[in-house]
C-alpha positions as CSV (number, residue, x, y, z in Angstrom):
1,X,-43.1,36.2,-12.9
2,X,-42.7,34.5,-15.6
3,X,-39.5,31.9,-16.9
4,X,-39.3,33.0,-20.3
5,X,-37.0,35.9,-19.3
6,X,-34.7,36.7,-22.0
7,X,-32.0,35.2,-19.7
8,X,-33.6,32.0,-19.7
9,X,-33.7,32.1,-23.3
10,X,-30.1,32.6,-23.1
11,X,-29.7,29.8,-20.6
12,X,-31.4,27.3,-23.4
13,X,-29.2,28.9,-25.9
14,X,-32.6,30.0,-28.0
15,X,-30.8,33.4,-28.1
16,X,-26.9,34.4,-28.7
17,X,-25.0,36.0,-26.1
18,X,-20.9,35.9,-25.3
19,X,-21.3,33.5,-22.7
20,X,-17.6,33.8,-21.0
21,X,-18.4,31.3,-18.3
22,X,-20.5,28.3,-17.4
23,X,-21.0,25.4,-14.6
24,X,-23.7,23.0,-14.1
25,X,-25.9,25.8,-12.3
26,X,-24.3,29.4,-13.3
27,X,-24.5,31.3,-16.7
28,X,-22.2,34.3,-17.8
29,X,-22.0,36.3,-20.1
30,X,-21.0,40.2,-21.4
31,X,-23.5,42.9,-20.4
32,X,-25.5,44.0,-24.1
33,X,-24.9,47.6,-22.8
34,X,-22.4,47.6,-20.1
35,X,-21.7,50.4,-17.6
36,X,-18.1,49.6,-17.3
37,X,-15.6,48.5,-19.8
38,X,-16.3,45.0,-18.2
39,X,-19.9,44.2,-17.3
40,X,-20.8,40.8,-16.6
41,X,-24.1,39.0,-15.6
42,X,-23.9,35.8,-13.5
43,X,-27.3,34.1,-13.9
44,X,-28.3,31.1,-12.1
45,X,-29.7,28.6,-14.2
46,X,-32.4,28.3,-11.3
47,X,-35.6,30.0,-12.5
48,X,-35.2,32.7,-9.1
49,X,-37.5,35.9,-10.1
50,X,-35.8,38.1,-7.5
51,X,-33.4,38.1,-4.6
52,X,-36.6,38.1,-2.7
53,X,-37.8,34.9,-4.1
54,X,-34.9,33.1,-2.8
55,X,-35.0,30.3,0.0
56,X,-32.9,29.1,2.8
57,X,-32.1,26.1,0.2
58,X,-30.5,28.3,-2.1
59,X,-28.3,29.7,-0.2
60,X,-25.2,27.8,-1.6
61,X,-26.4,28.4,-5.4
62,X,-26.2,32.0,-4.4
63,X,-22.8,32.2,-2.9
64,X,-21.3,30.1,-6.2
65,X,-22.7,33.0,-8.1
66,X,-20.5,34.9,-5.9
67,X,-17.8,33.1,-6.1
68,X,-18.0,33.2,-9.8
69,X,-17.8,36.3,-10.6
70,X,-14.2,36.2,-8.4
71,X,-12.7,33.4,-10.3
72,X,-13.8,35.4,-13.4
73,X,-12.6,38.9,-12.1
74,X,-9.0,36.7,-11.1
75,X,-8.9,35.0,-14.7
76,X,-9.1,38.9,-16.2
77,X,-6.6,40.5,-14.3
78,X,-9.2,43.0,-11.9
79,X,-9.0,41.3,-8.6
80,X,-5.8,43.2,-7.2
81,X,-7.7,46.5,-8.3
82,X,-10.8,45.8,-7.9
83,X,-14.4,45.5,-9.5
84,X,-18.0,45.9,-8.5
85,X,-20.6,42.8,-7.6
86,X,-24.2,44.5,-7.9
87,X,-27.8,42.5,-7.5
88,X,-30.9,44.9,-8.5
89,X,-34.1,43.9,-6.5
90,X,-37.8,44.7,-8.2
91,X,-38.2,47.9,-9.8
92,X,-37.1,51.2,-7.4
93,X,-33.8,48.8,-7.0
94,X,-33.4,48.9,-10.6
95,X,-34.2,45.4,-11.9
96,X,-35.3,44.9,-15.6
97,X,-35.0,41.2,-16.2
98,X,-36.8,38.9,-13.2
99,X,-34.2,36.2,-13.3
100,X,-32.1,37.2,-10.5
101,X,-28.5,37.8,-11.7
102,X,-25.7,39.3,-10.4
103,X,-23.6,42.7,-12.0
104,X,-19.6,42.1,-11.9
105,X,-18.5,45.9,-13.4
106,X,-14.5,46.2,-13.5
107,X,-11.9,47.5,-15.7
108,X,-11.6,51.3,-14.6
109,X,-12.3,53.1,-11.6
110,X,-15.9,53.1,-10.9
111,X,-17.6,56.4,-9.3
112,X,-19.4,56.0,-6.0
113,X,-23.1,54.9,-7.0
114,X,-26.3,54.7,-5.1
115,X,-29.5,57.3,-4.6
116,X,-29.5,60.3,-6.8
117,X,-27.2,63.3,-4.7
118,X,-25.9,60.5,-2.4
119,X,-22.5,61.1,-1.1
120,X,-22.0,57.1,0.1
């Protein structure tokens, strides 16, 4: 794995991206072909391939991602409604990009998701 992700790229600003939030250890910014009509990815700035490659020691880096994407879904006006937090692990879970990252989808009423046919 490899950290010359496109996120990292985007973490050392070599490429543009709407960044819309930003700590000492969290990048976000607006999905390039969102699902919702708000899609947001919180990276760590971390080089974590997958949820798999993360330790006991990260633990805390991994809940402020968390906690991120709240104070951003509270700062847009979705947290009484409601939004969506999503983490993809390796391909069958649907990753793409192997810096882990975080989904927050909001803005509408999402459909159920999960297995194709699953009734969840």
């Amino acid at each position: 794995m490899s950290d010359d992700t496109i996120f990292h790229k985007i973490i050392n600003r070599e490429i543009p991206a709407d960044i819309v939030y930003e700590s000492d250890s969290v990048i976000a910014f607006k999905d390039i072909a969102p699902m919702a009509p708000v899609h947001v990815l919180f990276v760590p700035k971390k080089s974590i391939a997958t949820l798999n490659d993360a330790k006991a020691e990260d633990a805390a880096l991994l809940g402020e991602l968390m906690l991120a994407a709240v104070e951003y879904a509270r700062r847009e006006g979705m947290a009484d409604n409601g939004y969506r937090v999503v983490m993809n692990c390796n391909a069958d879970g649907g990753q793409t990009v192997y810096q882990l990252h975080l989904h927050l989808l909001g803005g509408t009423r999402l459909a159920g998701f999960g297995a194709a046919g699953s009734h969840h």
